[in-house]
C-alpha positions in Angstrom: 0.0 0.0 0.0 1.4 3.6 -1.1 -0.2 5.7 1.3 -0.6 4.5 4.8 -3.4 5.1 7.6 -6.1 4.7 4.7 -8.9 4.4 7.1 -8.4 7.6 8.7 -7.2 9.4 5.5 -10.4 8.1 3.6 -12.6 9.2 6.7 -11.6 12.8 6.7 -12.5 12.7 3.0 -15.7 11.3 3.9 -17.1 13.8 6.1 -14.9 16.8 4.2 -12.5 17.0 7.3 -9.6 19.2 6.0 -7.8 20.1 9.0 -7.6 16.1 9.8 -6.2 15.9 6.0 -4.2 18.1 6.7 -2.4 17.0 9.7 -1.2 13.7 7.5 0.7 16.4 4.0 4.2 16.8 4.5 6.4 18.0 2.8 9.7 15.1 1.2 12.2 16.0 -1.3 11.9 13.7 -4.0 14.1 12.5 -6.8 13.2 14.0 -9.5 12.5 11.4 -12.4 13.4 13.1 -16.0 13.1 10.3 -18.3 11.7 11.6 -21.3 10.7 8.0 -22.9 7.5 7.5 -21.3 5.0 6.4 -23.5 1.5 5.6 -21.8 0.6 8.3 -19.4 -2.2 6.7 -17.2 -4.6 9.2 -16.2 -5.9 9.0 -12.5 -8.3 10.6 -10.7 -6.9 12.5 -7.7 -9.4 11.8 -5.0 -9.6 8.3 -5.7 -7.8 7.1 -2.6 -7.8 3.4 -3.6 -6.8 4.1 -7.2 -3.8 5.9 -5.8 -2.7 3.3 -3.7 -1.9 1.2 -6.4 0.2 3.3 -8.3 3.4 1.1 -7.6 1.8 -2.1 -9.5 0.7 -0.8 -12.5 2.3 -1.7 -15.4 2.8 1.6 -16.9 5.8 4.2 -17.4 3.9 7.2 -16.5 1.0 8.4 -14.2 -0.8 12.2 -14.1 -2.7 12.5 -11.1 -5.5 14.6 -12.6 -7.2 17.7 -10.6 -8.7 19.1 -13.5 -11.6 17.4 -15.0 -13.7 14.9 -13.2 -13.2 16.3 -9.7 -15.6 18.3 -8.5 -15.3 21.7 -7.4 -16.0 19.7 -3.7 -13.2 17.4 -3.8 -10.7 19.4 -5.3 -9.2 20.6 -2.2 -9.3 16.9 -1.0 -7.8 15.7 -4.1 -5.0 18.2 -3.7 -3.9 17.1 -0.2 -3.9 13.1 -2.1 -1.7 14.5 -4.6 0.7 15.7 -1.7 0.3 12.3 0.4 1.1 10.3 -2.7 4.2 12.3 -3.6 5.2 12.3 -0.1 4.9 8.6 -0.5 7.2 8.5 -3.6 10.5 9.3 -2.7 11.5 7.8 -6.0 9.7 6.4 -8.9 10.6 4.5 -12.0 7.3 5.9 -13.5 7.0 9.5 -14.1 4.9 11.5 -12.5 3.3 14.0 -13.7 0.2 16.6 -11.6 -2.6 17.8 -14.0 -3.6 20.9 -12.6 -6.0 23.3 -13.4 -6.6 26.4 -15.4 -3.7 28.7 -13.9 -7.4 31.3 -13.0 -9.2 28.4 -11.9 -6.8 27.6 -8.9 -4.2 26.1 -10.5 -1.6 28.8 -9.9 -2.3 28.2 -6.0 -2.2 24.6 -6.7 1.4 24.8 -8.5 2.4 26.9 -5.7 1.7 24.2 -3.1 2.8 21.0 -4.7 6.4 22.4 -5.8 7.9 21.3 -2.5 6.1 18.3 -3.4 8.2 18.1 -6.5 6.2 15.9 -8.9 8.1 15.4 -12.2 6.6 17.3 -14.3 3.3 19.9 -13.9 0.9 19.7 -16.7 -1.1 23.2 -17.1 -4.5 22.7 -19.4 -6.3 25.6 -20.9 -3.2 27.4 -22.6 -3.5 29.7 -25.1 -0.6 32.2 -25.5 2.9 31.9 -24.9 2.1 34.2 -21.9 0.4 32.1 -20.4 3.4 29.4 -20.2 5.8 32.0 -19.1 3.7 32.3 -16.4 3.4 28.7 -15.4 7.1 28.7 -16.1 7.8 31.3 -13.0 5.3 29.3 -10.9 6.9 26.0 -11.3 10.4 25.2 -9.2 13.1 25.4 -11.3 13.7 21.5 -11.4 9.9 20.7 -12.2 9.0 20.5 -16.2 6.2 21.6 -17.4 3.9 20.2 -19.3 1.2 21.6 -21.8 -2.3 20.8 -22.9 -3.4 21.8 -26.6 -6.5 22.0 -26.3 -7.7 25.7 -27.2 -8.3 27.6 -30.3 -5.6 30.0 -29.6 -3.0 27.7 -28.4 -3.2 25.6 -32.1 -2.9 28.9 -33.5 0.4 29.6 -31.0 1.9 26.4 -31.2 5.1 27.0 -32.5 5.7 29.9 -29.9 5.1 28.1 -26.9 8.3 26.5 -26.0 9.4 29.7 -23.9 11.9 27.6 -22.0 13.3 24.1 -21.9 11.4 23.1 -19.0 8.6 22.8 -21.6 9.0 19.6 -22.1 5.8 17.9 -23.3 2.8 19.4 -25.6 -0.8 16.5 -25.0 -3.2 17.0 -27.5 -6.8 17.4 -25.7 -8.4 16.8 -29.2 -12.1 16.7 -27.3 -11.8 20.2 -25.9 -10.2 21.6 -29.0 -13.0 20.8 -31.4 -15.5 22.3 -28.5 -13.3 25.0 -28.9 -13.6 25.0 -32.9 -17.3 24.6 -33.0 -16.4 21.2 -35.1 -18.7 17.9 -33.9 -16.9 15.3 -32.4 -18.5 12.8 -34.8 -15.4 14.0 -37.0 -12.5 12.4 -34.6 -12.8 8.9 -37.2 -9.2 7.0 -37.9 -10.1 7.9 -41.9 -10.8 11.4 -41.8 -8.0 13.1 -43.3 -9.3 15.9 -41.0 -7.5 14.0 -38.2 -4.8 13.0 -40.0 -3.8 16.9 -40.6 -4.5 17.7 -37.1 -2.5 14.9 -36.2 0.4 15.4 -38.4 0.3 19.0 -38.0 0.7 18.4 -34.1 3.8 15.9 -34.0 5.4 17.8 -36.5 5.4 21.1 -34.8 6.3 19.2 -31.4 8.8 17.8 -33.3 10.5 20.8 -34.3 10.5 22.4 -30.9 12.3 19.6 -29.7 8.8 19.2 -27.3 7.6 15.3 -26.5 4.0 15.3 -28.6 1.3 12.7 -26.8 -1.8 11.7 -28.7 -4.9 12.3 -27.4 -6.8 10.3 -25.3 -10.3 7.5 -26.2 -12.5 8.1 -24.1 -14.2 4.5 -24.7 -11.8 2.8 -23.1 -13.7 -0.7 -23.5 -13.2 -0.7 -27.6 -9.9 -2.0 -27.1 -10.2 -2.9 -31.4 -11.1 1.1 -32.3 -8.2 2.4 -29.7 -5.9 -0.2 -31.8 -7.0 1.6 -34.9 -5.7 4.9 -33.2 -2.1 3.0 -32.3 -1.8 1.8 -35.1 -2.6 5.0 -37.3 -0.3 7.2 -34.5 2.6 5.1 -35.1 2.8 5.6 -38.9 2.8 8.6 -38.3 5.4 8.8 -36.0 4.0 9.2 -32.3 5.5 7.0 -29.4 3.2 8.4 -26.8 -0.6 8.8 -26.2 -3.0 9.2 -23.0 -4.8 6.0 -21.5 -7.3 5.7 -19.2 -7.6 1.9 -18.2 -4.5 -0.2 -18.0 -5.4 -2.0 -21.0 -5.1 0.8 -22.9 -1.9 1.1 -21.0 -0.8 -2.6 -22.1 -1.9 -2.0 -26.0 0.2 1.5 -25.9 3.3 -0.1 -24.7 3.1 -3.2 -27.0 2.9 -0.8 -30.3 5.0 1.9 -29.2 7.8 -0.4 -27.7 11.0 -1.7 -29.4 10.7 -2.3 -32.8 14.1 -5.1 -32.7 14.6 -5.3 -35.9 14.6 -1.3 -36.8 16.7 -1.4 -33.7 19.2 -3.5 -35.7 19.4 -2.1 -38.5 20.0 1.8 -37.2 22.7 -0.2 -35.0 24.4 -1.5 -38.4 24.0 1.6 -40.1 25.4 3.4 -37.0 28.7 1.5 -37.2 28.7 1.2 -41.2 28.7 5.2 -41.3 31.5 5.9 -38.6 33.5 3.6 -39.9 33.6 4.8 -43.6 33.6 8.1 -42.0 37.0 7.8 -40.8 37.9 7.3 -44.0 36.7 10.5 -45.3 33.5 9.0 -46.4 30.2 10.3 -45.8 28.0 8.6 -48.8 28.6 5.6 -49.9 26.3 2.2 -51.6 25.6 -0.4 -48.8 25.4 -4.0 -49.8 22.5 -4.5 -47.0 20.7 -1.2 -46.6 21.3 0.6 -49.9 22.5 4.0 -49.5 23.9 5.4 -46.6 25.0 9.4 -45.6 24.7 11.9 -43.2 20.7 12.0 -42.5 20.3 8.5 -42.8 23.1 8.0 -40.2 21.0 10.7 -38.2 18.3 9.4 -38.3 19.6 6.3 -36.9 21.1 7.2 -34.4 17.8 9.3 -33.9 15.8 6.0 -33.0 18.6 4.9 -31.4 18.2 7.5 -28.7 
């Protein structure tokens, strides 16, 4: 169990007993984990005690401990202090943590304010739209805290290119639900086949890309079509995605299977690697390969790209 004296803890929810709450939220300082290869960010709800607690056995390389949507304007408070226990709880952590807060005017300035002693991994701010507004988050968040970004307004897809004001930024998720609200375009349109979606899509990774910012798909809410959310891996990885929300760990365990290792493009960047820096000391930098055709400088690159 992560977080002990559940009974008590879960009773001071129960009857909305803050002071109690609060008598269990220390502050630890945590090792801060910066791995940037996550690729199945498992959304859970913050004020779901027993969800929380079982953090350590799921199978997945990332975890957000959401604030935002789906807790009430009740719990949020309560939710907070479970954030703080759970962090306190975590003085390390092979997964990646990551707090989705609010809006920065909807109390998630305060809330960044009180969880960076906390020190989650990363912070992930919804509801941007300017490159303001991440400056701001920028000053709010502790220097050794990333920041991460949801797309998910009008303006932001407008600003996307400008909104990696610092390399904390680290992340951009696509909140493709929220955007089209935003756009006045029906949700009926988000279909694997509409080259709509593929533009979005495509537009998104590549202006991640560029910025040197992580892009994550967005997340299926139908969580028990485990065939259509294959159709959304599968489409997402020719495109060149290796990251994208979940919300059950079966999503979780179909992320990780498409996005994982591919061995044999492993071995051949590996060969080409090696091919290329050894004709390289040679003065070579283009030359015919009996196994791969031919090699130069980008396609050693992009090698050693994939390697990383």
């Amino acid at each position: 169990m992560l977080i002990n004296d559940t009974k008590i803890i879960q009773e001071a929810i129960d009857s909305q007993n803050l002071d109690l709450l609060d008598e269990f939220v220390f502050p630890k300082k945590r090792i801060i984990n910066k791995r940037s290869d996550f690729k199945s960010p498992l959304m859970l709800s913050a004020h779901n005690l027993k969800h929380l607690n079982k953090i350590p056995d799921l199978k997945t390389d990332s975890i957000i401990l959401n604030l935002e949507d789906g807790v009430s304007a009740e719990m949020k408070p309560y939710a907070l202090r479970l954030v703080m226990l759970t962090l306190s709880a975590l003085d390390s952590s092979d997964k990646k943590i990551i707090v989705r807060v609010n809006a920065l005017d909807e109390g998630g300035a305060e809330e960044i304010g009180l969880l960076n002693s906390f020190r989650p991994d990363a912070i992930r701010v919804p509801k941007i739209k300017t490159a303001d507004d991440v400056s701001r988050a920028v000053e709010l968040c502790d220097s050794e805290i990333e920041l991460h970004l949801s797309i998910e307004t009008k303006e932001a897809w407008l600003n996307l290119s400008t909104l990696k004001v610092n390399e904390r930024v680290k992340a951009f998720y696509l909140g493709i639900l929220d955007l089209f609200a935003d756009m006045g375009l029906s949700q009926e349109l988000i279909q694997v086949d509409n080259p709509l979606i593929q533009h979005i899509l495509g537009h998104f990774l590549l202006t991640s890309r560029a910025l040197g910012i992580k892009p994550v798909s967005f997340v299926f809410q139908d969580y028990k079509d485990e065939t259509m959310f294959q159709s959304w891996l599968d489409l997402e990885k020719k495109m060149g995605f290796d990251a994208k929300g979940c919300l059950s760990p079966k999503q979780v365990e179909q992320t990780m299977v498409t996005f994982g290792a591919d061995e044999a493009a492993l071995e051949r960047a590996r060969y080409i690697v090696k091919r290329f820096e050894q004709e390289r000391e040679q003065g070579i930098t283009g030359f015919s390969d009996d196994k791969y055709g031919f090699i130069d400088d980008p396609i050693y690159k992009g090698a050693l790209a994939l390697l990383k």
